[in-house]
N, C-alpha and C positions, 0 to 999 in steps of 0.2 A: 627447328625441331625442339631447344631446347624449351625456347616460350610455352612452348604446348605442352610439354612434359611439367610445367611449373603450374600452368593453370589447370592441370589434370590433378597433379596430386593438391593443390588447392582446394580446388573443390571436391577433393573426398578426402578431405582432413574434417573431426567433427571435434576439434577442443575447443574451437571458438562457440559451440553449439551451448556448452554446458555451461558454461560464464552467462548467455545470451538468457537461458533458462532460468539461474539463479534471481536475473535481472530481472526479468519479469513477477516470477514467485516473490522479491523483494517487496517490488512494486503495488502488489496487491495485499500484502502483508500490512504494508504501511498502510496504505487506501483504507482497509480492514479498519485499524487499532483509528484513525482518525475519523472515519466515521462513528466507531464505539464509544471516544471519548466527547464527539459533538453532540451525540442522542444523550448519554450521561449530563453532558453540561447544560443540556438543556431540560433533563426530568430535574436535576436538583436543582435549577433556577425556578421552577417550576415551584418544587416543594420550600424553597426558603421564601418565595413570594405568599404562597399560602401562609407560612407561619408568620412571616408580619399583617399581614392583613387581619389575621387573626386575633394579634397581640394590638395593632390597633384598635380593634374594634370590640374591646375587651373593656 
């Protein structure tokens, strides 16, 4: 009886829930800022390639 009284209030305990949450909201956070800084790194590879091409062919 007692096992079952442990896995009962186990499983309706929910603090493990908001850690789990956080984890996720991180997750996507980061995902976020690394895709922003790849588009970024890639418009201004973009744009300093133009300006030599430029400066070459000047």
């Amino acid at each position: 009886m007692e096992l079952k009284n442990k896995i009962a209030r186990f499983l309706k305990d929910e603090s493990g829930l908001t850690a789990t949450e956080y984890a996720i909201a991180g997750g996507l956070v980061g995902l976020a800022v690394v895709t922003s800084f790849t588009n970024l790194g890639t418009a201004v590879g973009g744009v300093i390639d133009n300006i030599i091409t430029a400066i070459n062919g000047a």
